[in-house]
Backbone as a ProteinNet text record, in pm:
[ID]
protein_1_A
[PRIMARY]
XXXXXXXXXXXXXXXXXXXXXXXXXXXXXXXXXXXXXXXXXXXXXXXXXXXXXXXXXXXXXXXXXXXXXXXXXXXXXXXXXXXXXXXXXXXXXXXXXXXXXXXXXXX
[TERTIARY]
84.5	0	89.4	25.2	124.7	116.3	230.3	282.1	161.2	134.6	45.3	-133.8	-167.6	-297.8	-287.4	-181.7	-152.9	-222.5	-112.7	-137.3	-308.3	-334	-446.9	-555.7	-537.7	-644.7	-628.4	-494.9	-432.6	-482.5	-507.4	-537.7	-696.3	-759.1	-917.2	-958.2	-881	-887.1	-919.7	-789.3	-741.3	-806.4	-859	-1030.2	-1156.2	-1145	-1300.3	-1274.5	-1170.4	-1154.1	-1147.9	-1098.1	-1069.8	-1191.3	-1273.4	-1412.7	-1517.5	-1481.2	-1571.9	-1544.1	-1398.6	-1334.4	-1397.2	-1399.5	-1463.4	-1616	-1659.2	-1784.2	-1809.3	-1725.1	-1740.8	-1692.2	-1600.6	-1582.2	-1661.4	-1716.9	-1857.7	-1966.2	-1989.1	-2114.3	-2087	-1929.1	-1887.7	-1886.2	-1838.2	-1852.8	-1961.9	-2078.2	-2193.2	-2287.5	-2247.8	-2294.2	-2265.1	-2124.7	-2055.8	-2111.2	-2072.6	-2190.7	-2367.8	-2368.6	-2555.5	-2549.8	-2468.2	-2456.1	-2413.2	-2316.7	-2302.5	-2371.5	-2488.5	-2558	-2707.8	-2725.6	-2810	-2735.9	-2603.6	-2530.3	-2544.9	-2531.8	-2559.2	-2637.2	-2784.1	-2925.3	-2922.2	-2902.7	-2938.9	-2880.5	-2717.4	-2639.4	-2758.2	-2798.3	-2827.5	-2957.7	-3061.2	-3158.4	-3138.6	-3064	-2974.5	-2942.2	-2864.6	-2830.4	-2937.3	-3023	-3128.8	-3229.6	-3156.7	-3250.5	-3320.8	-3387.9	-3460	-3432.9	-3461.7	-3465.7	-3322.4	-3273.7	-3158.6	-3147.9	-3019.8	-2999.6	-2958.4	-2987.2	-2983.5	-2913.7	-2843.8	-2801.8	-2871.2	-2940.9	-3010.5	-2934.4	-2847.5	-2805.6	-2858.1	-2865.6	-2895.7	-3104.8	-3138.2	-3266.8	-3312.3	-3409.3	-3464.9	-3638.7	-3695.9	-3818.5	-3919	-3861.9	-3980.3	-3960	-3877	-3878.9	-3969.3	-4035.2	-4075.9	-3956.5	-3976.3	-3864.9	-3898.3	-3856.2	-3888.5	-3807.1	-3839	-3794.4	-3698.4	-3557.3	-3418.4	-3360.4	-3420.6	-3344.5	-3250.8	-3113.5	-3102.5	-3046.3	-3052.8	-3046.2	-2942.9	-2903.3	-2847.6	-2899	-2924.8	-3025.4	-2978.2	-2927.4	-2915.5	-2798.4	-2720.4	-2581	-2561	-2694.7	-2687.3	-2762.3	-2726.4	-2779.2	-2900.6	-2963.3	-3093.7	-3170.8	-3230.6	-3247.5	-3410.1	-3438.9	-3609.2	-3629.7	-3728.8	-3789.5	-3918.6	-3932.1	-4115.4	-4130.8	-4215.1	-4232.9	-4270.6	-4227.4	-4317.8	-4313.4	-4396.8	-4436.9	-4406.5	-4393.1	-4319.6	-4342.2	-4176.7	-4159.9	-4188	-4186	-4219.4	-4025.9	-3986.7	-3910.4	-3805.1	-3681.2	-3601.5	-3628.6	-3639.9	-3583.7	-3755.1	-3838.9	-4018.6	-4095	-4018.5	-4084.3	-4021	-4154.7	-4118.6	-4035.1	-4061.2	-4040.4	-3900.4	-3831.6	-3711.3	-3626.9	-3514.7	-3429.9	-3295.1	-3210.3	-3060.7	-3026.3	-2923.5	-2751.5	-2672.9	-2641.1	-2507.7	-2523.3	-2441.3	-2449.2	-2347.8	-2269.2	-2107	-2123.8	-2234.2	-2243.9	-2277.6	-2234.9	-2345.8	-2345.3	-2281.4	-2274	-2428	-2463.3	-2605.6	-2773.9	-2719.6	-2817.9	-2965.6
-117.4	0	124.2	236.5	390.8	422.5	449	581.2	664.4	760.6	852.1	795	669.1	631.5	598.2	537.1	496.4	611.1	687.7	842.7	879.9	836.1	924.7	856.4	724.6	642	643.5	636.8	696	831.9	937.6	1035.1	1063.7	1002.3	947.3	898	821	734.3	810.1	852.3	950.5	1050	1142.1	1241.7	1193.5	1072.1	995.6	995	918.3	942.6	1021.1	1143.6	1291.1	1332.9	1331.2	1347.6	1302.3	1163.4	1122.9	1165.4	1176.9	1217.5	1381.7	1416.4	1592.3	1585.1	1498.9	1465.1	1496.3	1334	1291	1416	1496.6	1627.8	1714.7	1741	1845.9	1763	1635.3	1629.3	1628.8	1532	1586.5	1700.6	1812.7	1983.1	1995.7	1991.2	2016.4	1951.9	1810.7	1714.7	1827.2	1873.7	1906.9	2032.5	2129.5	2261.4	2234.1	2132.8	2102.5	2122.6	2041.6	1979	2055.5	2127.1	2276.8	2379.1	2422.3	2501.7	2410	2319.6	2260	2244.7	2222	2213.8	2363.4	2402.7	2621.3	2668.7	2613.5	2661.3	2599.3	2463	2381.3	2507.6	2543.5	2580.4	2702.4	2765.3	2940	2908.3	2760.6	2716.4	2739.7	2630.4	2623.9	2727	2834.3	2916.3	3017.9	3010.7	3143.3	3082.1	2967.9	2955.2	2848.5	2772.7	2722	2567.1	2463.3	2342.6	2280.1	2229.2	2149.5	2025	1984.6	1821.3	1760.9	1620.2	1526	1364.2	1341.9	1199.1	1103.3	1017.9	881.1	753.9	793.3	654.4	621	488.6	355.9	393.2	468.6	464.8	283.5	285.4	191.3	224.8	113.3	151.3	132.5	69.3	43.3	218.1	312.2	449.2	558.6	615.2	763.2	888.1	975.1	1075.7	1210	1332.4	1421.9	1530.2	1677.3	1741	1773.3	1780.6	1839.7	1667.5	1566	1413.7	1397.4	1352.7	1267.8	1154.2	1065.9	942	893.5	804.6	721.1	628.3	626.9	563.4	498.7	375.8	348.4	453.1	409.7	513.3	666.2	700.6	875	902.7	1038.7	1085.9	1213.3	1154.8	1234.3	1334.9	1399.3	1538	1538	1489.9	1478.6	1673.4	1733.5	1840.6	1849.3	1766.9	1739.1	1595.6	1583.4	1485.1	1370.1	1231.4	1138.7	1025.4	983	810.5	694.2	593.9	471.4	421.5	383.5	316.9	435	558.9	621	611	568.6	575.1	711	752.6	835.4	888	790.5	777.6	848.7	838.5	766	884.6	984.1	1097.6	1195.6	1327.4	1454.9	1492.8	1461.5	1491.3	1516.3	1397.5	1424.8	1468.7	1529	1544.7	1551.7	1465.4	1423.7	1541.1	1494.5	1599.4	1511.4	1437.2	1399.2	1296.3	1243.9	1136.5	1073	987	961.4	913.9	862.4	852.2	937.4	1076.2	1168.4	1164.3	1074.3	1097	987.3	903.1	830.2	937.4	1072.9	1174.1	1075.7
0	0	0	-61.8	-102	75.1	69.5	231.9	234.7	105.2	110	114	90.6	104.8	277.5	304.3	433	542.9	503	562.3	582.2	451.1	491.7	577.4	554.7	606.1	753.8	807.5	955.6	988.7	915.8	941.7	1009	860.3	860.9	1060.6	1052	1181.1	1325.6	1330.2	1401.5	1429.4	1296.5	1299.2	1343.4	1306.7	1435.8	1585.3	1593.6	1722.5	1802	1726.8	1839.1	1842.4	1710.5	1701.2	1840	1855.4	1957.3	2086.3	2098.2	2258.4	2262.9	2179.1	2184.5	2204.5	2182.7	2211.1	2344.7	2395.9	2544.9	2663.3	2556.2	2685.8	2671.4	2597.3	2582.1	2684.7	2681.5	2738.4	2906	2889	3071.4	3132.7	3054	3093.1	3103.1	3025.8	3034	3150.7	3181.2	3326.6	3401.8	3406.4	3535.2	3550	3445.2	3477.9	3550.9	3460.9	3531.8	3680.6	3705.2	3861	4010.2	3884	3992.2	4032.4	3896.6	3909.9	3983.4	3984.3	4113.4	4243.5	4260.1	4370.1	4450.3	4348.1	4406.1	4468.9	4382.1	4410.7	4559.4	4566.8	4687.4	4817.8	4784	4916.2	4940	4852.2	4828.4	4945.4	4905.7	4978.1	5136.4	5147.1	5255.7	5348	5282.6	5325.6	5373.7	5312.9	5362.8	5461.5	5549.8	5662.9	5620.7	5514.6	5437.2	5508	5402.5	5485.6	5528.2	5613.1	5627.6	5624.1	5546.4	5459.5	5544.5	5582.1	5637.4	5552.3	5553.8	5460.8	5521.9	5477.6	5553.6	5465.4	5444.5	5363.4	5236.6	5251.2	5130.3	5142.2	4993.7	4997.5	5052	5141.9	5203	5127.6	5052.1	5031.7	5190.1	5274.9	5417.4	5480	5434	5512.2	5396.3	5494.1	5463.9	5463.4	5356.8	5389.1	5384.1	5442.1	5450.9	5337.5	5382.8	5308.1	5362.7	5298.4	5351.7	5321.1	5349	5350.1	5214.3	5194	5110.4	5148.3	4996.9	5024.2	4897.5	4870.4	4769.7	4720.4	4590.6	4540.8	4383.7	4331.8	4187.3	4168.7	4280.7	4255.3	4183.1	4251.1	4184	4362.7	4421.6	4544.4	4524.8	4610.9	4592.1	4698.2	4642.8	4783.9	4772.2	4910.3	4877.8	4920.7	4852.6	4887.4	4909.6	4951.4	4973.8	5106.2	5174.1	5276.4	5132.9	5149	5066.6	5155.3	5098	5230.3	5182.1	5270.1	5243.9	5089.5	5057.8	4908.1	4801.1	4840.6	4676.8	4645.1	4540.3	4506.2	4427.7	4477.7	4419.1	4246.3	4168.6	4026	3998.4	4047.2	3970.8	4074.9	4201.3	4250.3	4195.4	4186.6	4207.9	4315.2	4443.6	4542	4560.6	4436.7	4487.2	4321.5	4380.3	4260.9	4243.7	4148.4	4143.5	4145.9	4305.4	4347.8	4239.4	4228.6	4185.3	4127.6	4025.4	3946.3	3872.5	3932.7	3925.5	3776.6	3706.3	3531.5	3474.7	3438.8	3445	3268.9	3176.2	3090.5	3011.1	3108.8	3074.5	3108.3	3097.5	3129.4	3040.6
[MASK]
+++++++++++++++++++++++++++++++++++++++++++++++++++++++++++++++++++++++++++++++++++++++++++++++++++++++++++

């Protein structure tokens, strides 16, 4: 095969790939901005007297949770803002809404 077809098909290659890695950092910046600017709102909450956060662990469906609670839930952490009653689940309530999400690229 020519050096110069070589070349280019190496080149070709090489432009997908950076292609996709530019991808994957746009959507991580963009996770990470999300997350901060809910991380913000929460402190700003917080801060003005408003409700105070509590960690309860490993969501348990046999517990009720209040407002200010979070929990860990399907490995993303969650901040209930509303009282909800036994078994309403993290992922499937209003009540609650993702702090953090160590995949944040499966948005």
């Amino acid at each position: 095969m020519d050096q110069t077809i070589m070349a280019s098909a190496l080149g070709k290659a090489v432009g997908k790939r950076l292609s996709t890695i530019r991808k994957a950092i746009i959507q991580l910046t963009e996770a990470a901005i999300d997350t901060e600017k809910r991380l913000q709102a929460l402190e700003e909450r917080v801060a003005k007297g408003g409700e105070q956060m509590r960690y309860r662990g490993l969501w348990q469906p046999s517990q009720s949770y209040q407002a200010g609670d979070v929990v860990t839930h399907e490995d993303c952490l969650w901040h209930c803002s509303a009282d909800s009653e036994v078994g309403v689940r993290p992922r499937r309530a209003d009540q609650f809404s993702k702090m953090f999400n160590p995949k944040a690229s499966e948005r």
